[in-house]
C-alpha positions as CSV (number, residue, x, y, z in Angstrom):
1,X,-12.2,2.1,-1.6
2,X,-9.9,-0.2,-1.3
3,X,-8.0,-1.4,-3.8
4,X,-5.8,-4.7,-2.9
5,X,-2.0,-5.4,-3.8
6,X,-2.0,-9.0,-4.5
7,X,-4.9,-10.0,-4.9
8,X,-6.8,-7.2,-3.5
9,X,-7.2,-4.2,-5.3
10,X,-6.6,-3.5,-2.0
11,X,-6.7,-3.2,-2.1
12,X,-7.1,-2.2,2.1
13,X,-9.7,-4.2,2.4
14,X,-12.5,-7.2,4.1
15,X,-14.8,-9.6,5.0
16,X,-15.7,-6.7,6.0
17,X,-18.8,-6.5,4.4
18,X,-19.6,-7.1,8.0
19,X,-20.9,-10.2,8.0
20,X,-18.0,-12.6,8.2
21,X,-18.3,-16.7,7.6
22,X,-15.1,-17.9,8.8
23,X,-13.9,-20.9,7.1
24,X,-10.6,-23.1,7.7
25,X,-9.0,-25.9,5.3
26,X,-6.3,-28.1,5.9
27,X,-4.9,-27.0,9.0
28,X,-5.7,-23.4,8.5
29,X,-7.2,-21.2,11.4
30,X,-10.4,-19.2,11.6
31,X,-10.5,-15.6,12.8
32,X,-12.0,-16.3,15.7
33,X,-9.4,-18.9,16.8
34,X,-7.1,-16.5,15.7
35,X,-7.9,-14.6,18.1
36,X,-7.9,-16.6,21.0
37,X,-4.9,-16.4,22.4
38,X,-4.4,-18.9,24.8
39,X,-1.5,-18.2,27.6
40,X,-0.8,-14.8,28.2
41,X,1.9,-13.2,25.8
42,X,4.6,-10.5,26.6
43,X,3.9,-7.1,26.6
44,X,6.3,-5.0,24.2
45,X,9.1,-6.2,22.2
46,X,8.9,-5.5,17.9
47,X,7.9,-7.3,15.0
48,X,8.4,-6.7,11.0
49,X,5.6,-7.8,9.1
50,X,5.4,-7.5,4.8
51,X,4.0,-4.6,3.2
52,X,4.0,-3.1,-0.2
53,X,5.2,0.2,-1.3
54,X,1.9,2.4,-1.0
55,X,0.5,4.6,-3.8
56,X,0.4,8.1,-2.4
57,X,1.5,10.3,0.4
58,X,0.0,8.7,4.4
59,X,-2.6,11.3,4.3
60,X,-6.0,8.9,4.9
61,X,-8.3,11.0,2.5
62,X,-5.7,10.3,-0.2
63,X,-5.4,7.1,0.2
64,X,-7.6,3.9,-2.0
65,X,-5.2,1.0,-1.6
66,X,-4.5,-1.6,0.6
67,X,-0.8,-0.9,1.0
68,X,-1.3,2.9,2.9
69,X,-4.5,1.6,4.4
70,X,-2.8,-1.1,6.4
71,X,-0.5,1.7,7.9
72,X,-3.3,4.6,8.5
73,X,-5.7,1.3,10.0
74,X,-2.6,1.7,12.9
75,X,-1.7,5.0,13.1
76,X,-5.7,6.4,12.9
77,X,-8.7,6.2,14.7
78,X,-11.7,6.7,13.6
79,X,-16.0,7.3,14.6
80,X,-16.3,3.8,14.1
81,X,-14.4,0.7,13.7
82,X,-15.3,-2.8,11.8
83,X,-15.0,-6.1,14.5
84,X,-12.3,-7.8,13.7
85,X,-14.3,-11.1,13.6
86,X,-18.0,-10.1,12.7
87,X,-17.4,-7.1,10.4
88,X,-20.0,-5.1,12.7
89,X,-19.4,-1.1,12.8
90,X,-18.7,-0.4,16.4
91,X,-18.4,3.3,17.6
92,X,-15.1,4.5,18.6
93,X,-14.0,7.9,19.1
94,X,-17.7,8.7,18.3
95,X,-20.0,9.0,21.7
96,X,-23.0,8.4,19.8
97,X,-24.1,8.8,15.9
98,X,-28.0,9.8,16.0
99,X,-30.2,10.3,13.1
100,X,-34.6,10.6,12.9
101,X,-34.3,10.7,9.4
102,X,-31.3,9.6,7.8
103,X,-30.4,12.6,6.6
104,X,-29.8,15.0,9.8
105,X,-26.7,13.2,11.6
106,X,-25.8,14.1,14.9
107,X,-22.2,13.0,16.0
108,X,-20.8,13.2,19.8
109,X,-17.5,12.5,20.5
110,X,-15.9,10.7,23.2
111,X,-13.3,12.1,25.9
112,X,-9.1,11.3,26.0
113,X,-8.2,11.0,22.6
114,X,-5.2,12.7,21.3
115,X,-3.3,13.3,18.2
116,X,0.5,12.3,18.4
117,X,1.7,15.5,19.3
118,X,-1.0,16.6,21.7
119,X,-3.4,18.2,20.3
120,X,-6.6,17.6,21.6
121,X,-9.0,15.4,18.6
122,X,-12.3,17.5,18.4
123,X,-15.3,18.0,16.2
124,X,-13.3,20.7,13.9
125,X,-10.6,18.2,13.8
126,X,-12.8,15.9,11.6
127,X,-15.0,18.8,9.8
128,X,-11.9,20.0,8.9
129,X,-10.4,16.9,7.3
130,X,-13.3,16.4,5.3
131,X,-13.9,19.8,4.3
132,X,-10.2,19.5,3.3
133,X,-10.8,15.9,1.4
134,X,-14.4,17.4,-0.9
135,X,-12.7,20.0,-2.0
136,X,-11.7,19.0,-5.5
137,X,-8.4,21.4,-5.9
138,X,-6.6,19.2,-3.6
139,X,-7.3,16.0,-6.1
140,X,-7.8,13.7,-3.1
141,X,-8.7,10.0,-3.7
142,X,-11.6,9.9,-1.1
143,X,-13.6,12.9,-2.7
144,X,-16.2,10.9,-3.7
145,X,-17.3,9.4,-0.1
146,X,-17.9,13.5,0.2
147,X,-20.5,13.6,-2.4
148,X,-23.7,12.7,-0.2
149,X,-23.2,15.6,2.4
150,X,-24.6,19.2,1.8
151,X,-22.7,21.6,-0.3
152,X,-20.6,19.1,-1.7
153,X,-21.4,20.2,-5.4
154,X,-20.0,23.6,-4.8
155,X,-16.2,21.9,-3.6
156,X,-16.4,19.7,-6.6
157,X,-17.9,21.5,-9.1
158,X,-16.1,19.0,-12.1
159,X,-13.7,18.7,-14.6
160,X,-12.5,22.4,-15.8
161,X,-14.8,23.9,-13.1
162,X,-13.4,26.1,-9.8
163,X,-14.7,25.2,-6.4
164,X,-17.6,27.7,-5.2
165,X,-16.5,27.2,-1.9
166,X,-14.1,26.3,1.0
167,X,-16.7,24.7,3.3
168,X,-19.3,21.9,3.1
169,X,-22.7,23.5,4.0
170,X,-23.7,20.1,5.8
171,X,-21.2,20.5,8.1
172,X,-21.6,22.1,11.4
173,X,-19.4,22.1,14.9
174,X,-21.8,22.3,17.4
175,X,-18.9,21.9,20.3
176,X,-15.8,20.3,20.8
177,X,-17.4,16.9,21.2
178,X,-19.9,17.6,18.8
179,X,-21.0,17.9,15.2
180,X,-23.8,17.3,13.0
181,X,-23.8,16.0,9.0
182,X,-26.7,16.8,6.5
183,X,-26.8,14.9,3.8
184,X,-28.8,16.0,0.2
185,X,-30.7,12.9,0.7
186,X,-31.9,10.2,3.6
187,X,-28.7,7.3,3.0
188,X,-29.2,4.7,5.8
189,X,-25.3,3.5,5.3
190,X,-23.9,6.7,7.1
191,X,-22.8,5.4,9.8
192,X,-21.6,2.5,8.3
193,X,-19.3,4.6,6.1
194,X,-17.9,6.6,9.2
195,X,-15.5,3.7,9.9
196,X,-13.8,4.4,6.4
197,X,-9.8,6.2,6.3
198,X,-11.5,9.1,4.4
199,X,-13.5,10.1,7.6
200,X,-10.5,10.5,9.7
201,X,-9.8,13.6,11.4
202,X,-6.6,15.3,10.8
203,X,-4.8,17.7,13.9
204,X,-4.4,21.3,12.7
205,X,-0.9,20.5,12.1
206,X,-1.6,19.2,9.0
207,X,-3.1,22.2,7.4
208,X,0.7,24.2,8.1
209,X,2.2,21.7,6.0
210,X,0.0,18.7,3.9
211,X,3.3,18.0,1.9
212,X,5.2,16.8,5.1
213,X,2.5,14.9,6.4
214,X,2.7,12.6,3.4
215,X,6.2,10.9,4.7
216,X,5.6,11.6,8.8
217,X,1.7,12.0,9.3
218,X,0.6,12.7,12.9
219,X,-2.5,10.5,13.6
220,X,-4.4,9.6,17.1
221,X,-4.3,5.8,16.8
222,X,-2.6,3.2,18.9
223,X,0.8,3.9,16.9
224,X,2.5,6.5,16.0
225,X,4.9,7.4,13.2
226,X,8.8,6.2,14.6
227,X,10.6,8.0,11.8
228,X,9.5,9.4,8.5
229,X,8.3,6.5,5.9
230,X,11.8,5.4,3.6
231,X,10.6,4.3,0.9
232,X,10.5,1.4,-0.9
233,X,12.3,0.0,2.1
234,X,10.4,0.5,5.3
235,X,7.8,2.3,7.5
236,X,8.5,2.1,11.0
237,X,5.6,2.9,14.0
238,X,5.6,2.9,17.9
239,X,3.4,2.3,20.7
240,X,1.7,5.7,21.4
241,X,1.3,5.8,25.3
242,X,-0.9,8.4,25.2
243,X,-3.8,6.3,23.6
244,X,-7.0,5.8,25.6
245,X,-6.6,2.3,27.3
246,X,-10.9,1.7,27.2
247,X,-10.0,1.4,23.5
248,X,-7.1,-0.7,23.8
249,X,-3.3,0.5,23.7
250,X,-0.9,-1.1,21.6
251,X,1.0,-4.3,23.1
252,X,3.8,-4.5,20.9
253,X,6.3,-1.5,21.7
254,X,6.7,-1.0,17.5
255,X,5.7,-2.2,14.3
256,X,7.9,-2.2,11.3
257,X,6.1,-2.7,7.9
258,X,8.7,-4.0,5.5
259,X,8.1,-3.1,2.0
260,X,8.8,-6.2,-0.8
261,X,8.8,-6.2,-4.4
262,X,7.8,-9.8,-4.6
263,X,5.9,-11.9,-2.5
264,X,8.0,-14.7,-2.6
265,X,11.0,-12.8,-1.1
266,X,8.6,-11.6,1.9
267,X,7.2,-15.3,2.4
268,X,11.1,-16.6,2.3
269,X,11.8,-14.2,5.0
270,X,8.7,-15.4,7.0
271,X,9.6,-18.9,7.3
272,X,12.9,-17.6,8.3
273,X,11.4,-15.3,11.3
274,X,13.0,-12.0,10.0
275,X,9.3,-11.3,9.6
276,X,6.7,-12.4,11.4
277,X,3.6,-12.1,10.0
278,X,2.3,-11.8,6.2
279,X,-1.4,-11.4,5.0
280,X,-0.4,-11.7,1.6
281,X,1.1,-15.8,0.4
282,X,2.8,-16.0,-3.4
283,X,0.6,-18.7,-5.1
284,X,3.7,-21.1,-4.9
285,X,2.7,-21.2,-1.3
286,X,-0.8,-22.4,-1.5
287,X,-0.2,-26.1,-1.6
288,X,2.2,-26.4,1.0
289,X,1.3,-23.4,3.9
290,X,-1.6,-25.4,5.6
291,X,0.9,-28.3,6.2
292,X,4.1,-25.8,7.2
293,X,2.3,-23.3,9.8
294,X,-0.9,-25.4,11.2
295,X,-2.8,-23.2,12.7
296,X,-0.7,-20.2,12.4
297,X,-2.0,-20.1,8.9
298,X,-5.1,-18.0,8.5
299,X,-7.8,-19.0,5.5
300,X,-11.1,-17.3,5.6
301,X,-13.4,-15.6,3.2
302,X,-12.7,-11.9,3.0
303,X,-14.3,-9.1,0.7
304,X,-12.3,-8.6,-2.1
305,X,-13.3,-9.3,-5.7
306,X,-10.6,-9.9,-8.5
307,X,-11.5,-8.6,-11.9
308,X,-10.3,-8.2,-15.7
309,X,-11.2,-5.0,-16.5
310,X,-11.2,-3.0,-19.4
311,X,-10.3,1.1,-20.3
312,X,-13.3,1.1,-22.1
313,X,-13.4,5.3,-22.2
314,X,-10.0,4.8,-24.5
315,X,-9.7,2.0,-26.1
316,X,-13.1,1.3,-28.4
317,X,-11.7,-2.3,-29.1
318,X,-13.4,-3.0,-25.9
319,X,-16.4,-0.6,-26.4
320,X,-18.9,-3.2,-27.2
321,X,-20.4,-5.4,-24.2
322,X,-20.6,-8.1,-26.2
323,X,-17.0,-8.4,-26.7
324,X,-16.5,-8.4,-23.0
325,X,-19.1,-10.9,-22.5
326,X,-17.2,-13.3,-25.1
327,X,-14.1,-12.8,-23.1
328,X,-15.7,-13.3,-20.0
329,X,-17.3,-17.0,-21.1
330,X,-14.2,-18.0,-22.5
331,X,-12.6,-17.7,-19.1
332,X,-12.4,-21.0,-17.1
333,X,-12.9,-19.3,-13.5
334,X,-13.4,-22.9,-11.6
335,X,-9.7,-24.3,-13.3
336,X,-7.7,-21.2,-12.6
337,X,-9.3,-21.4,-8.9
338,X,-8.1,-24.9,-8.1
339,X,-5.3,-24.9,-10.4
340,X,-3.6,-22.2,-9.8
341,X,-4.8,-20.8,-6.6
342,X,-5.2,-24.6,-5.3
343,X,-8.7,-23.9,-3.4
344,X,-7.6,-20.7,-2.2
345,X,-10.0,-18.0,-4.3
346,X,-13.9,-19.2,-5.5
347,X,-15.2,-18.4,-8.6
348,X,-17.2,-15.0,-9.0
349,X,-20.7,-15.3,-9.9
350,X,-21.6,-11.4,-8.8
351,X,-20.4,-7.9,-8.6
352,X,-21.4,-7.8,-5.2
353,X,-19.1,-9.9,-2.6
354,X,-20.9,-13.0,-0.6
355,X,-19.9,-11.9,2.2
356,X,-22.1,-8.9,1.9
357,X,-25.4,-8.6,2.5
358,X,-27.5,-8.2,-1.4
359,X,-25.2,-10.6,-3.1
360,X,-26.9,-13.0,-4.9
361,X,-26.0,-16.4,-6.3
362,X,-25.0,-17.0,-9.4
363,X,-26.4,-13.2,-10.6
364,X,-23.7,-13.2,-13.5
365,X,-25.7,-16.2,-14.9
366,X,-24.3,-17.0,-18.4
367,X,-21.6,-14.3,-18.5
368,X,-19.6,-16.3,-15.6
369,X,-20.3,-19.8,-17.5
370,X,-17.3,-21.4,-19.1
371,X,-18.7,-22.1,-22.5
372,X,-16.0,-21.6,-25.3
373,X,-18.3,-22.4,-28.3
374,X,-21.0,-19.5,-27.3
375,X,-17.9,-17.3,-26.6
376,X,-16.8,-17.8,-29.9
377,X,-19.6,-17.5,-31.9
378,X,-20.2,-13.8,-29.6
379,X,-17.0,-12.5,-30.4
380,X,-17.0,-13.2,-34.0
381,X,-20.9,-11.8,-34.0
382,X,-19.7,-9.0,-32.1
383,X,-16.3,-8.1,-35.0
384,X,-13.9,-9.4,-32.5
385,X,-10.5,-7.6,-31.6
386,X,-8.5,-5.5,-33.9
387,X,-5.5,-7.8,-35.2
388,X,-7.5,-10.2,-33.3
389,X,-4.9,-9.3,-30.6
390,X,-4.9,-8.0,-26.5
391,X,-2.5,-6.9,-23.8
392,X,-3.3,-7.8,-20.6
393,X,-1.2,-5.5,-17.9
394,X,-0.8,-6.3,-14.5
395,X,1.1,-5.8,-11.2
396,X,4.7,-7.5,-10.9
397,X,4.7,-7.6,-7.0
398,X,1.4,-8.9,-6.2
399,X,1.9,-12.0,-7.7
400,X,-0.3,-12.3,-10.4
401,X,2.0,-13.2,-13.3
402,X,0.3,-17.0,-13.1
403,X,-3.5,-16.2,-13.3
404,X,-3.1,-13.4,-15.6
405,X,-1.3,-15.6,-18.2
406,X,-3.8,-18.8,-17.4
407,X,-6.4,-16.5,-18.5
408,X,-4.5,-15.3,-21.8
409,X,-3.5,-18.6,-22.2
410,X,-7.2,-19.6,-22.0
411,X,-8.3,-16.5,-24.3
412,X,-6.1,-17.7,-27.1
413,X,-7.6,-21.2,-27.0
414,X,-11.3,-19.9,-27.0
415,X,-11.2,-17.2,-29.2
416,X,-7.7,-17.5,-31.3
417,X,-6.7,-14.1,-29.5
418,X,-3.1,-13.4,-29.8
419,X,-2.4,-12.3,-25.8
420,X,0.6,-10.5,-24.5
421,X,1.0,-9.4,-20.8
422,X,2.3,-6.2,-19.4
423,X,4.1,-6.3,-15.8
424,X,4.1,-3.2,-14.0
425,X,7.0,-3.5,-11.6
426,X,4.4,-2.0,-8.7
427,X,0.5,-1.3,-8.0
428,X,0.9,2.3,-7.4
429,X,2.7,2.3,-10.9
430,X,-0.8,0.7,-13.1
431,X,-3.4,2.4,-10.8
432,X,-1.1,5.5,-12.2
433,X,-0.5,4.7,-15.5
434,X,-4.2,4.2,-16.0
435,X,-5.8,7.2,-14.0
436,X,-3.4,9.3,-16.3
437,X,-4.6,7.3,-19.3
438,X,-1.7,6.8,-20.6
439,X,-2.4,2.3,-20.6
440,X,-5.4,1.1,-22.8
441,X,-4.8,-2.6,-22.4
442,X,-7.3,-5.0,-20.4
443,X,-5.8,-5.0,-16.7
444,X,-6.1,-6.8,-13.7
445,X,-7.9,-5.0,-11.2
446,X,-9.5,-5.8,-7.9
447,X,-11.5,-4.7,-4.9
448,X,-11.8,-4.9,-1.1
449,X,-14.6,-3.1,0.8
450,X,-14.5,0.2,2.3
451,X,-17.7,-0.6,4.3
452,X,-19.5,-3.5,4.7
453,X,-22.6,-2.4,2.3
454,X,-23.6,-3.3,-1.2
455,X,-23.1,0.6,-2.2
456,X,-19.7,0.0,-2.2
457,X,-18.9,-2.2,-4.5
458,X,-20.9,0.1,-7.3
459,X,-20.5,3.1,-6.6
460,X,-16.4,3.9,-6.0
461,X,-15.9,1.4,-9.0
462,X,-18.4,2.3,-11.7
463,X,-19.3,5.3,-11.4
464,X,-19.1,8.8,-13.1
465,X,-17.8,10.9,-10.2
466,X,-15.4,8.0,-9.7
467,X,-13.5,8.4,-13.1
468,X,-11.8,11.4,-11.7
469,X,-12.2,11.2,-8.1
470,X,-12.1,7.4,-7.2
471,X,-11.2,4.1,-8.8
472,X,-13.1,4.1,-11.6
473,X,-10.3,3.2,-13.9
474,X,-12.0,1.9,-17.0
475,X,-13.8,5.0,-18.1
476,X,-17.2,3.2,-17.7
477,X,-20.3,5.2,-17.7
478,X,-24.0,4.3,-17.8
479,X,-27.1,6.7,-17.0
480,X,-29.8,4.2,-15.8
481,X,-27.1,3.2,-13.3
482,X,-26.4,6.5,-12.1
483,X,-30.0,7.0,-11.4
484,X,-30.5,3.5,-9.7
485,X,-27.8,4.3,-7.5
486,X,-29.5,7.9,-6.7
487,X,-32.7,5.9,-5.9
488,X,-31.4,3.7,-4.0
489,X,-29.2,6.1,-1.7
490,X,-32.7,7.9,-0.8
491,X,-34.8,4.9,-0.2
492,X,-36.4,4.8,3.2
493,X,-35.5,1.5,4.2
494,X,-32.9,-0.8,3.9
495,X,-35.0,-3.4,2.1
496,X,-35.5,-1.0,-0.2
497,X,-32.3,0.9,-1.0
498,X,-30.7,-3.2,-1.4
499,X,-33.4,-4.1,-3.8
500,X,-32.4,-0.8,-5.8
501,X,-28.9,-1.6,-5.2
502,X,-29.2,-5.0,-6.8
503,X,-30.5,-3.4,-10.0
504,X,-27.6,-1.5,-10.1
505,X,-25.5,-4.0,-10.1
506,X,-28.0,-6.0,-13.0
507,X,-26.9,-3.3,-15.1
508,X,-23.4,-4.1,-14.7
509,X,-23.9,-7.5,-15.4
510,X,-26.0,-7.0,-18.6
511,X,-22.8,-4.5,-20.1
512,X,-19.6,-6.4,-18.0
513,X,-17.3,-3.4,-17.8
514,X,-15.3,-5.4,-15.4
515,X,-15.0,-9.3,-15.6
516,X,-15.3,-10.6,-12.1
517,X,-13.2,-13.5,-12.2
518,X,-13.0,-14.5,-7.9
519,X,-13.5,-13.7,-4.5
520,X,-11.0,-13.9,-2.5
521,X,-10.1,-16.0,0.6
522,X,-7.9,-14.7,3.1
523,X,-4.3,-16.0,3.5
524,X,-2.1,-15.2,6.2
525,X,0.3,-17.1,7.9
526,X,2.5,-16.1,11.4
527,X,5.4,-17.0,13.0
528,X,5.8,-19.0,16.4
529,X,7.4,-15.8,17.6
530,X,3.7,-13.9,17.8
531,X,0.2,-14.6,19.0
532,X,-3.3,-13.1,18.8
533,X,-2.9,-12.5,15.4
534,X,-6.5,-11.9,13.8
535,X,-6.9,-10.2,10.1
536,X,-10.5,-8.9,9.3
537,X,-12.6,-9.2,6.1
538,X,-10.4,-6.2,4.6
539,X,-7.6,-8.7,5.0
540,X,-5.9,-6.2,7.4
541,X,-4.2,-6.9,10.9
542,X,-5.5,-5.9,14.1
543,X,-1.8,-5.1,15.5
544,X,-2.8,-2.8,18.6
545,X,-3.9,-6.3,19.9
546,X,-0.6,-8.7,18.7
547,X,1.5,-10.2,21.6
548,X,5.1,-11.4,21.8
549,X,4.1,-15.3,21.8
């Protein structure tokens, strides 16, 4: 789900594909060295560290973007969590997750974890959250992640349809430490998903008063809420003592996530140690971090996938594939990579991220080659643009401004397009503008995991139940991908279901509803004030574990 910030649509999001290569260049540090430590740091004290301003309320079924999912990853605990260094799902509150068939899901739940104002975290407290997050009526982000469990037609029955029900029929509490799923279908990725925000439980508190919890939400993680979120300034957690120390409490004694409009100002503020961490660099940082923080600055591959996409359900100047096609040759990906980015994102050749398993080399083929004569002669075979002209909107704080005008600078060399650029002054502000329909220009988008599988980078994205419940914000819709998706959600191996996968994503790259332009590397960069600072695939900070240096 995630949709990044700056590069990441979270975006908040991941090598976390679970399957991480860590790489390092000029003086930058892999995650595993990240990690390491060293001498022994000081227990408590408070850091600030740069955040965005996120999208929607703090509720974790309601939020799809890397901003608020940074926050919850703190605040929440989930079944399962991804390793900070391998991407592997590893259980957590969850005992056990048992299945003979991939359909029937039995889920046990450990002892001595707690919400942040003592209630007790049981099997109702997660059937409850997400019976709370299928049911349509509350217009939740996460909906979609409902859709493979039992019942879940009847709590989102569509557009102008009223739910059937309150409950999802697969749902069951056996006991307090126990619950069982059923699914429609066998889907081998369950448990794999389980370590996604939308599966987090919620304490009955919630249910009094959702609206509250938006600004002060109560969760069971190694932090708690220190004050109610002010926005577009601040949001401010503490230590929870209460937290189960087999799973690690919290070192630092609070955490305040400092919201910037531009990236600049945060990375200013870094080298100044009012912050001390940042896992998101302004481009004109990229030549010169390496050098300034050694190995304090963080470069790896994570999961995230920047695109150009398209509204293509309203706006039929983009209707035809091969119109997006021609755009998409006409796009130097390798100059914008090293040019702009200086090394620090690789060219796309897939819809699928390389760091996940069923990502395959160079899939695009000719619709990721740079070839401006064949993208010519496309677009003028294809009728080209209306006024042979394109707006190109983006988000001001994530800084993009340079890559999305390289590319419109490119687009009016290679086609004659006459390109103008839209800022939005914030993510949430485009993500909203276009689920509202209310932009039909081309707009840069991108993608982070929400689980290290294939699935996910199809499924939230492209299709139909994502249009209203997910981040399917182009419109796009295509029957024989619907069905490959179906088939390959009820395949009885994993061999199988990634083979089906993988012609899901062909269709995609025979009709390009999204241009996938690069994957991105991880940035980050610390202060000498902090230590044990490791950021996993999702780009996202393992704080329960950072140290006074």
């Amino acid at each position: 789900m995630r949709l990044t910030k700056t590069m990441r649509w979270t975006a908040l999001a991941a090598c976390t594909a679970l399957a991480i290569s860590a790489c390092s260049t000029g003086g930058g540090k892999k995650a595993t060295d990240a990690a390491s430590g060293g001498a022994a740091g000081k227990t408590g004290g408070s850091i600030s560290v740069e955040s965005g301003e996120p999208q929607h309320g703090l509720v974790p079924q309601n939020t799809a973007e890397s901003e608020g999912s940074a926050v919850l990853s703190a605040i929440f605990a989930g079944l399962v969590k991804y390793d900070v260094k391998t991407s592997e799902p590893k259980l957590r509150v969850a005992e056990s997750i048992d299945t003979k068939d991939s359909t029937l899901w039995t889920i046990k739940l450990k002892d001595g974890y707690t919400f942040h104002n003592g209630e007790k975290v049981t099997a109702k407290s997660f059937v409850d959250a997400w019976n709370y997050g299928a049911n349509q009526d509350n217009a939740l982000e996460g909906l979609p992640f409902f859709d493979k469990i039992l019942g879940s037609e009847e709590l989102a029955p569509g557009k102008d349809k009223k739910p059937t029900g309150k409950e999802l029929k697969g749902l069951k509490v056996i006991d307090d430490k126990t619950f069982t799923v059923t699914l429609k279908a066998p889907f081998s990725q369950f448990k794999t998903m389980l370590g996604y925000n939308a599966f987090f439980p919620l304490p009955a508190a919630f249910f009094n008063d959702p609206k509250a919890f938006d600004d002060a939400p109560i969760g069971n993680g190694p932090f708690q809420m220190d004050g109610k979120w002010e926005h577009n300034k601040q949001i401010k957690v503490k230590r929870f003592e209460n937290f189960p120390a087999a799973d690690g409490k919290a070192k630092l004694d609070s955490v305040t996530f400092k919201i910037y409009e531009k990236l600049e100002t945060a990375y200013n503020d870094l080298r100044a140690d009012t912050i001390q961490i940042t896992n998101k660099l302004p481009i004109s940082a990229m030549a010169t971090v390496a050098q300034e923080f050694g190995d304090r600055y963080v470069y790896q591959p994570e999961s995230a996938i920047g695109y150009l996409g398209f509204p293509i359900a309203t706006n039929p100047a983009f209707a035809k594939p091969d119109i997006r096609k021609a755009i998409s040759m006409a796009i130097d990906r390798d100059a914008i990579c090293k040019t702009i980015f200086s090394g620090t994102r690789k060219p796309a050749d897939d819809f699928i991220s390389p760091i996940i398993p069923g990502y395959r080399k160079g899939a695009l083929g000719d619709v990721a080659k740079y070839d401006p004569a064949k993208a010519k002669a496309l677009f003028s075979q294809a009728g080209g643009l209306p006024g042979n002209a394109m707006e190109i909107g983006y988000n001001a704080d994530g800084g993009h401004k340079e890559w999305i005008e390289a590319v419109g600078n490119q687009l009016k060399a290679n086609l004659g397009v006459d390109v103008t650029f839209k800022p939005f002054e914030k993510f949430g502000a485009i993500l909203t503008a276009l689920g509202d329909q209310k932009y039909s220009g081309a707009f840069r988008m991108a993608w982070s995991m929400d689980y290290p599988a294939a699935e996910n980078y199809l499924r939230p994205i492209f299709s139909k139940i994502a249009i209203e419940n997910g981040s399917n914000y182009g419109g796009y819709v295509n029957e024989d991908f619907e069905a490959l998706l179906d088939k390959a959600d009820k395949a009885t191996t994993q061999e199988e279901g990634l083979k089906l996968y993988q012609q899901a994503d062909d269709v995609l790259i025979k009709e390009v509803p999204y241009i996938p332009i690069y994957t991105y590397m991880s940035s980050s960069a610390y202060t000498k004030t902090v230590k044990n600072v490791a950021v996993d695939a999702q780009s996202r900070i393992d704080f329960a574990n950072v140290e006074l240096a």
